[in-house]
N, C-alpha and C positions, 0 to 999 in steps of 0.2 A: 520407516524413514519419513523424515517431514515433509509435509505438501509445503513449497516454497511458492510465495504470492507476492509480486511486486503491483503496489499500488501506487499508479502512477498517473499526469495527466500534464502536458505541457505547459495546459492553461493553467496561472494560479488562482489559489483563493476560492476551489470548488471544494474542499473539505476533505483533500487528500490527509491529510496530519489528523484531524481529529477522526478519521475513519480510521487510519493504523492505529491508534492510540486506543478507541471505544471498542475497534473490535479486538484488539490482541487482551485488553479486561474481559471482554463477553466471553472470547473462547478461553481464557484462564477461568473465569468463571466456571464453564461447563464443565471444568476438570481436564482440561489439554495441555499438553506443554507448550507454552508458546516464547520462541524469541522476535522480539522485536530489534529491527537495525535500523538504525537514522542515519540515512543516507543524505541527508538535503544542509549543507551548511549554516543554515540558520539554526539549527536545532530546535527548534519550536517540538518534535516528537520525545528529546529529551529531556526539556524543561516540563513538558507536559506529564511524561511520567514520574514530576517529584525528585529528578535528577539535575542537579547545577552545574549548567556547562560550562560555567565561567570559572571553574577549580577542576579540571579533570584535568592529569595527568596525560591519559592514555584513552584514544577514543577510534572510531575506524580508521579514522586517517590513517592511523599507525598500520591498522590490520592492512588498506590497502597497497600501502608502500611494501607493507613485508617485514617490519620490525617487530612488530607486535601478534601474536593469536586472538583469534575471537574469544577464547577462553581463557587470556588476560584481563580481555577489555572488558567484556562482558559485565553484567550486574544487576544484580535483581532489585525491582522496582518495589520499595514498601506501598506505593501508592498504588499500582495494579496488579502488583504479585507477577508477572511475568519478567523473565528475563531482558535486559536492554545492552545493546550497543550503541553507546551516545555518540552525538556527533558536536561539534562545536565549527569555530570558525576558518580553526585550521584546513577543514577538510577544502576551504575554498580553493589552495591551492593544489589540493591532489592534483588535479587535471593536467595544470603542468608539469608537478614532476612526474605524474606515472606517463605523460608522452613517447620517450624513449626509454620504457621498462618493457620486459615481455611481455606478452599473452597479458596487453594493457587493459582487454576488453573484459576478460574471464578473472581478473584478480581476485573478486569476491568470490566468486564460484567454487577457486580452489579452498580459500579460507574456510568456507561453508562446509567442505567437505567434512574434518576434523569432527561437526560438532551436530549434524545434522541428523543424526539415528539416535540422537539425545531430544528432540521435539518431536510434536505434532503438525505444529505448524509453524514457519519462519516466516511474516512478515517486513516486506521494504519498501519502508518512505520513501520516494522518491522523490530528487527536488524537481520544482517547477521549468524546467527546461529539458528538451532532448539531445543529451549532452556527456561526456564519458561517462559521469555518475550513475547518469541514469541505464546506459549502456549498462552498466557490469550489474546495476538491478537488473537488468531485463536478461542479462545471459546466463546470471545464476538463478532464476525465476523459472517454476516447471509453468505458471501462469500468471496474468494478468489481470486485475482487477483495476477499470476506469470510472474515476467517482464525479460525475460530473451535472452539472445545473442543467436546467429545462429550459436553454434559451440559443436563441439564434448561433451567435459565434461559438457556441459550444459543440454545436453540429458539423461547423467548417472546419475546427481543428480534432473532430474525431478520426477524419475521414487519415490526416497527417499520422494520428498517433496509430493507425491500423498499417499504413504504408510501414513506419516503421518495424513494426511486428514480424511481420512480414518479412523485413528486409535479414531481422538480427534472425528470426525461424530458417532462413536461407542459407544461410551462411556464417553463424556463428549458435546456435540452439535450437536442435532441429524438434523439440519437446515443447518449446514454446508454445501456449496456445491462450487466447483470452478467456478468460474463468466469467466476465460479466461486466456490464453496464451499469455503474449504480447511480441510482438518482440522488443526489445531496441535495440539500434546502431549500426544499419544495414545499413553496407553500401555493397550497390547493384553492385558492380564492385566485390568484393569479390563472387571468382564462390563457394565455401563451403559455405558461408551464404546462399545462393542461395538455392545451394540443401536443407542443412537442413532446410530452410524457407520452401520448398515444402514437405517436408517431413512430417512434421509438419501440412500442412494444410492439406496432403491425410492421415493421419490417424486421429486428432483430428478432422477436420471439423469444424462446428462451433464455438470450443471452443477458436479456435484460433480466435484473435481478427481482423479483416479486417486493422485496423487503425495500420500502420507499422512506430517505430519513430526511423530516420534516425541518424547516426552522426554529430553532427552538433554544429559548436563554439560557437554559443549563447547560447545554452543550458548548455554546459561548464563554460562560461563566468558568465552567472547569478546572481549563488550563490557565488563568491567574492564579488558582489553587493548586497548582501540580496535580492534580489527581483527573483520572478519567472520570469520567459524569457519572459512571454506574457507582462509584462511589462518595458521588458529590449531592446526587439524588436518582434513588436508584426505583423510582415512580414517574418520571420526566418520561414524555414521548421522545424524546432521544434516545434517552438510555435506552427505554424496549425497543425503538427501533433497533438499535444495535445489539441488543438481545436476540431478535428476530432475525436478523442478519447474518450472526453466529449459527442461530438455527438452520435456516435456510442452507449455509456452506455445508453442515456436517449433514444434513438429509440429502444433499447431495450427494457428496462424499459417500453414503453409506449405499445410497440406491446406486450408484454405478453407470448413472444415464446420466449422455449427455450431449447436446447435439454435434454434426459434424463440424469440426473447424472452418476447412474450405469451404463449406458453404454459404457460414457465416460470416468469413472473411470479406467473402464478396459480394455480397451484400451491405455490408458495411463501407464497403468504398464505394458502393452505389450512389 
């Protein structure tokens, strides 16, 4: 059955889209099954995988109303070889219509069911707000992956996005648990990235991820080309970063250690 991973982060513009996008290439790469869902209405994760969201018929939106299956929508990325569920602009309004629909919070969850013992891993964009969308990422999510910069305000709204967690592990997915910290575009001549990068690793520990993904113009570059950077340049300290990243999850994955949640938890609202 697929490890489901919601990558998510209130704050925008920390490299949530090219971290779904580099790593759902990396672990196709390693030979995984991977689907990718673009939950965030800009589609910036569908344009990025070589997909035009401005001609789709049929994208989550549909899945999350209920007219559509994930295995209508769905479609395989010639540019990362992994599977996709595009998003486009429509999705902006899901919010309101699924208000007064059932089990509004869990709608992806149930979709996901259908198709989920056909992956390794289900990757969800999530858009930059804590908000229904993000909601039904996080409740169909066995974990959470935070990609975030080395700087001040990044530390005040972590502290939000663990509250959250927390709230949806309570009462609406009791599996939930944060998979990791990841530092995005960091660059190591910056002495404040620096500190807060240690900062980070002497209080979280192992939650922060070892695999650090740099600055870097091919990663930039990529998504104008529709394609993930491992196949845009696949020498770039991006791409191995996110090669390295890939690695890091499935050595996880495979050793079976991992620290406790709760203690994690609270520490992180420290």
């Amino acid at each position: 059955m697929a490890k489901i991973l919601a990558i998510t982060n209130q704050k925008g513009g920390v490299g949530k889209t090219t971290t779904s996008v580099n790593l759902a290439a990396s672990l196709e790469a390693a030979q995984r099954r991977v689907l990718l869902i673009d939950l965030d209405p800009q589609g910036n994760a569908t344009m990025g995988s070589g997909v035009d969201k401005r001609v789709l018929q049929h994208t989550v939106y549909q899945v999350l109303l209920g007219s559509q299956s994930i295995a209508d929508v769905r479609v395989t990325t010639t540019s990362g070889k992994y599977d996709l569920v595009p998003a486009n602009r429509d999705l902006a309004g899901a919010e309101i219509e699924m208000v007064d629909l059932p089990q509004r919070e869990t709608r992806l969850k149930a979709a996901l069911q259908a198709v989920e013992k056909e992956y390794d891993f289900i990757l969800i964009d999530c858009p930059p707000a804590l908000n229904l969308l993000t909601l039904n990422g996080l409740c169909a999510a066995h974990a959470v992956m935070i990609p975030m910069q080395c700087e001040y305000y990044a530390l005040e709204g972590l502290s939000d996005l663990v509250n959250t967690v927390k709230k949806v592990r309570a009462n609406l997915n009791p599996v939930l648990e944060i998979e990791g910290l990841l530092r995005t575009m960091f660059d190591p001549r910056n002495i404040l990235a620096q500190q807060v990068s240690e900062q980070l690793q002497q209080h979280f520990g192992d939650k922060v991820y070892r695999t650090v993904i740099p600055r870097n113009v091919r990663l930039a570059e990529a998504p104008s080309f529709g394609i993930p950077a491992l196949y845009h340049d696949k020498l770039s300290k991006g791409t191995q970063a996110y090669l390295a990243l890939a690695g890091e999850m499935l050595n996880r994955d495979s050793s079976g250690v991992g620290p406790v949640q709760q203690d994690h938890d609270q520490k992180l609202e420290a």
